[in-house]
C-alpha positions as CSV (number, residue, x, y, z in Angstrom):
1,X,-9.3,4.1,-31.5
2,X,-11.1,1.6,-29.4
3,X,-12.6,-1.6,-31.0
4,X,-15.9,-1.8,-29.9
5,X,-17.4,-5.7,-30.4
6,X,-19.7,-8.2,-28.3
7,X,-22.3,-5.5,-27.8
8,X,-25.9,-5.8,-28.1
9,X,-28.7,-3.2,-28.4
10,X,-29.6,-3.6,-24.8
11,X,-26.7,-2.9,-23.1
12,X,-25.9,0.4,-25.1
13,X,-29.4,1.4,-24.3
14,X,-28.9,0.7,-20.6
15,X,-25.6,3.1,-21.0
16,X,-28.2,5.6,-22.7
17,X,-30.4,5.9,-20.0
18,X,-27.7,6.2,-17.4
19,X,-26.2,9.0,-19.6
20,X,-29.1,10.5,-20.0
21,X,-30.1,10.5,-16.1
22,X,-26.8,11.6,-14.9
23,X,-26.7,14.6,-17.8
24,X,-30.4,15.6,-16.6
25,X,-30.6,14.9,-13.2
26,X,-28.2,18.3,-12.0
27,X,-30.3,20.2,-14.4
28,X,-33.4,19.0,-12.7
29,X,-32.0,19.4,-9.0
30,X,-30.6,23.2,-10.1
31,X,-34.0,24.5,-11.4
32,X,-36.9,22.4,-9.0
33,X,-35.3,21.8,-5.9
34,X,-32.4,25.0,-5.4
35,X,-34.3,25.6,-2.0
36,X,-33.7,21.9,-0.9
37,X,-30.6,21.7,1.3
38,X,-28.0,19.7,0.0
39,X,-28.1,16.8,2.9
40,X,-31.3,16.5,2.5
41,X,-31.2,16.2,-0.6
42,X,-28.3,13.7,-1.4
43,X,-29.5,11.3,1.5
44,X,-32.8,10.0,-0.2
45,X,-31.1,9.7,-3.3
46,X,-28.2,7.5,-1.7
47,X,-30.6,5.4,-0.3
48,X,-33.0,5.0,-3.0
49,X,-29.6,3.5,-5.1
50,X,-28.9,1.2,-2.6
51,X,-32.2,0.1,-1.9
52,X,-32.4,-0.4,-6.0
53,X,-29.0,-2.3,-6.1
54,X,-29.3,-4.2,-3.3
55,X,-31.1,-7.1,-4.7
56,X,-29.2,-7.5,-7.9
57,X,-25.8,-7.3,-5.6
58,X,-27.1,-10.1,-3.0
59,X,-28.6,-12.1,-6.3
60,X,-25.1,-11.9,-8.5
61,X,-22.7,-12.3,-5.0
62,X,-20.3,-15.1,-5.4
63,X,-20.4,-18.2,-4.0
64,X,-17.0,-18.3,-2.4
65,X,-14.8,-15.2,-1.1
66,X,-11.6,-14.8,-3.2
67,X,-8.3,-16.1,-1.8
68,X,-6.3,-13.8,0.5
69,X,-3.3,-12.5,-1.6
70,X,0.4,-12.2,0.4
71,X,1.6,-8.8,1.5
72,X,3.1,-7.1,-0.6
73,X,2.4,-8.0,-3.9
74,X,5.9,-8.5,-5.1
75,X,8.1,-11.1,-5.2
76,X,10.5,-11.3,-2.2
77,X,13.6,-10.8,-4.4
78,X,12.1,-7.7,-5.4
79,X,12.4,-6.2,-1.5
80,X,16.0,-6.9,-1.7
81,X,16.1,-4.6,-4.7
82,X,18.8,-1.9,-3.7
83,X,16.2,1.9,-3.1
84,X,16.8,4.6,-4.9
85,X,19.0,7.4,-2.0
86,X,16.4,9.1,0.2
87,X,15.7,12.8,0.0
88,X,17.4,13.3,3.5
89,X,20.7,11.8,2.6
90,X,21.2,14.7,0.3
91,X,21.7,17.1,2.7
């Protein structure tokens, strides 16, 4: 069972709304707008989130880009590692 601390009530009533809206929104699309092509109808959406987002994403972007990691992301003894037999050398 998860252990559930350092909450407060705003946060779970931010999750609330967004459960809410994404347990209301098909509901809403299926009765009022069935005649509405879906392109149409995803496109405005779409943008309306981003144009939302947008502001808190360029207000919270860090100040620095994270360091570039090496290629690959094990340890170079690890690529010596002997591999397990191929599929093709069992025939």
């Amino acid at each position: 069972m998860p252990h559930l601390t350092g909450g407060d009530a705003r946060s779970l009533a931010e999750v609330l709304v967004t459960v809410v809206g994404y347990a209301t929104a098909p509901l809403i699309a299926a009765r009022h707008l069935k005649d509405v092509p879906t392109l149409q109808l995803i496109t405005p959406c779409l943008t309306l989130a981003a144009v939302v987002y947008a502001p808190a994403a360029f207000l919270t972007r860090p100040a620095a880009l994270p360091r570039a990691r090496p290629w690959p992301p094990w340890p170079a003894s690890a690529s010596s590692a002997p591999r397990s037999r191929s599929w093709r050398s069992w025939s």
